[in-house]
C-alpha positions in Angstrom: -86.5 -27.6 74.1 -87.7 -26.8 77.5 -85.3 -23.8 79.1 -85.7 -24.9 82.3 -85.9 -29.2 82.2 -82.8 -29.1 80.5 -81.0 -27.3 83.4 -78.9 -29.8 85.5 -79.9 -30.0 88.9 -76.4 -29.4 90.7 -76.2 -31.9 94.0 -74.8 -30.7 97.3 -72.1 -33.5 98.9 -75.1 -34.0 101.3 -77.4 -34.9 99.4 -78.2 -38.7 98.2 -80.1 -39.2 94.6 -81.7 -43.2 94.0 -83.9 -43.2 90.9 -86.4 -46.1 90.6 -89.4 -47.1 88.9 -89.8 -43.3 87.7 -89.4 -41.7 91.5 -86.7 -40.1 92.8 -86.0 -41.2 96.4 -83.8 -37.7 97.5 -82.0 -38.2 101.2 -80.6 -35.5 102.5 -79.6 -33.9 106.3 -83.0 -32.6 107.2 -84.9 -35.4 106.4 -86.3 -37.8 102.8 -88.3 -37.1 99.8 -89.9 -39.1 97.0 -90.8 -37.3 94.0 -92.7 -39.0 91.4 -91.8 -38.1 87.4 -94.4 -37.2 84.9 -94.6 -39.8 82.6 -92.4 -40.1 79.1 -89.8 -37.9 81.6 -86.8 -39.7 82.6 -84.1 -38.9 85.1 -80.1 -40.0 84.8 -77.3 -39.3 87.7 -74.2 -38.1 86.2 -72.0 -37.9 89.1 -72.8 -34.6 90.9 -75.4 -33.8 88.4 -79.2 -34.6 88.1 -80.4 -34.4 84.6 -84.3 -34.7 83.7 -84.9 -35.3 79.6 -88.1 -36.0 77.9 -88.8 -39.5 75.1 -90.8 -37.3 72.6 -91.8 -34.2 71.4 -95.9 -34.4 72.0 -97.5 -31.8 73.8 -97.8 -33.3 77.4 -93.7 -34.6 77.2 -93.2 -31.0 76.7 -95.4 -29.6 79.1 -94.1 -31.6 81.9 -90.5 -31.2 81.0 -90.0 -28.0 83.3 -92.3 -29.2 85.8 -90.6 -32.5 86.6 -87.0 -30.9 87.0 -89.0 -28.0 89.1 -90.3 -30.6 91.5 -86.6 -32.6 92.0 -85.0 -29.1 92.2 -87.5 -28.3 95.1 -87.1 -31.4 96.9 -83.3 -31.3 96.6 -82.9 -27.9 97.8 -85.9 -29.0 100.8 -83.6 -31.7 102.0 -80.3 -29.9 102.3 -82.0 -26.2 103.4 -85.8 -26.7 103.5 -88.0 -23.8 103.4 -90.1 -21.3 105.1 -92.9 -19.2 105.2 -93.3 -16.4 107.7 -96.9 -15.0 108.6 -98.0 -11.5 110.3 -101.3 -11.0 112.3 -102.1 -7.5 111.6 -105.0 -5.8 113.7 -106.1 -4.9 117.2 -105.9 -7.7 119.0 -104.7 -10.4 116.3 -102.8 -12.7 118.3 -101.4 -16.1 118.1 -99.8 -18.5 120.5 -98.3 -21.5 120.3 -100.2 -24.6 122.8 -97.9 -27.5 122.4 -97.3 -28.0 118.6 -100.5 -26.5 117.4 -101.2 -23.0 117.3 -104.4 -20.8 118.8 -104.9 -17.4 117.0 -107.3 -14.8 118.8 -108.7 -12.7 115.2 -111.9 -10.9 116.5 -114.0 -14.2 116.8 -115.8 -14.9 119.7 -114.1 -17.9 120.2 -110.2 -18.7 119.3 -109.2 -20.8 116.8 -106.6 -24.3 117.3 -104.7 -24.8 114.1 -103.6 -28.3 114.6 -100.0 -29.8 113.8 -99.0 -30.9 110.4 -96.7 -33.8 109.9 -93.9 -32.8 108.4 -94.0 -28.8 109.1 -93.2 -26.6 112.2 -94.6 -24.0 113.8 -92.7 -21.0 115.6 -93.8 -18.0 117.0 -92.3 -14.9 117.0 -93.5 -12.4 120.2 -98.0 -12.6 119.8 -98.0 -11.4 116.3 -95.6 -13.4 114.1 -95.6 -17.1 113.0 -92.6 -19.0 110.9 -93.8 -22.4 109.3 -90.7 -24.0 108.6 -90.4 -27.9 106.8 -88.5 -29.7 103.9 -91.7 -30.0 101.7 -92.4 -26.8 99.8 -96.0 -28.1 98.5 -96.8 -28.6 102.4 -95.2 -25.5 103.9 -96.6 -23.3 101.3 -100.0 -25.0 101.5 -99.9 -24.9 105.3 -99.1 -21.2 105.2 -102.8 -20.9 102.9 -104.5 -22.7 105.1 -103.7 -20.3 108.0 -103.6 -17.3 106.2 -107.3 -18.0 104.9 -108.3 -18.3 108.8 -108.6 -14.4 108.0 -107.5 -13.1 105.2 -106.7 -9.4 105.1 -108.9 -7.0 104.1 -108.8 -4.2 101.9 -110.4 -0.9 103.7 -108.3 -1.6 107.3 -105.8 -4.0 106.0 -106.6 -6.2 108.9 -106.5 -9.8 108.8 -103.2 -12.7 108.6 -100.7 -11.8 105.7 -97.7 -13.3 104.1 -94.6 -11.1 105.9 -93.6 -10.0 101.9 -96.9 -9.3 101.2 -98.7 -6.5 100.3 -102.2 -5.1 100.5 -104.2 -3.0 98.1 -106.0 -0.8 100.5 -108.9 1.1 99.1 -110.9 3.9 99.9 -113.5 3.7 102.4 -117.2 5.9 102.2 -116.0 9.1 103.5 -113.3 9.0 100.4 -116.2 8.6 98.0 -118.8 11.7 99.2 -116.1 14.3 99.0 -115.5 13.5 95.3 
């Protein structure tokens, strides 16, 4: 039995659960989700309590036991909190700034670069060097986050380059390190 699909999802008062045709339409104070369930995986409301079980014990019901209660936990706790991803530009002038609701990052090109808006996800800035990408999707903000992060992606000798603010980064030696050894 899978450890984690046959954990009940607990439902805040806020938070609205309609099960049809194998989606779950999830309505909550920041917004709506529809999550679609792996087939052979079913879904039943028992009061405050969402419970996902599996018809069958083949390899794929298994497989996508965990993964279909994963995906209705994430879009229950996206509609009552949401989630967020916070970005640094690290380097000598690395900058971003936000033009409307897209963003224009300065990262040593010769040109800057316009990240568009993303329906669905938000963009804040925090003083030239800091970006929070907030939504209720965590696919899409986590996806979004990628996507700008890969605009320059930090490198291993400086550490220059966009970064996650948790993350960190292997730096290596340079050439000088090597000859004196």
């Amino acid at each position: 039995m899978s450890r984690i699909g046959s954990k009940p999802i607990i439902l805040p008062e806020s938070v609205k659960v309609e099960i049809k045709d194998g989606k779950l339409f999830i309505a909550g104070p920041k917004g709506n989700l529809v999550v679609a369930l792996p087939e052979k995986i079913t879904a039943q409301l028992e009061g405050t309590h969402l419970k996902l079980s599996r018809h069958g014990e083949d390899k794929f019901a298994r497989a996508y036991h965990g993964l279909g209660r994963s995906l209705a936990n994430n879009a229950v706790l996206g509609v009552s909190q949401g989630f967020t991803k916070e970005l640094e530009l690290v380097g000598t002038g690395y900058r971003v700034a936000a033009s409307g609701e897209s963003l224009v990052f300065s990262l040593g090109f010769s040109h800057p670069i316009t990240f568009g808006a993303v329906a669905g996800v938000t963009f804040a800035t925090e003083g030239n060097n800091k970006v929070k990408i907030t939504g209720i999707d965590k696919q899409l903000v986590g996806q979004v986050a990628a996507n700008i992060r890969k605009l320059r992606e930090p490198e291993p000798y400086k550490g220059k380059g966009i970064r996650y603010s948790d993350e960190v980064v292997r730096r290596k030696a340079g050439k000088a390190a090597a000859k004196t050894a």
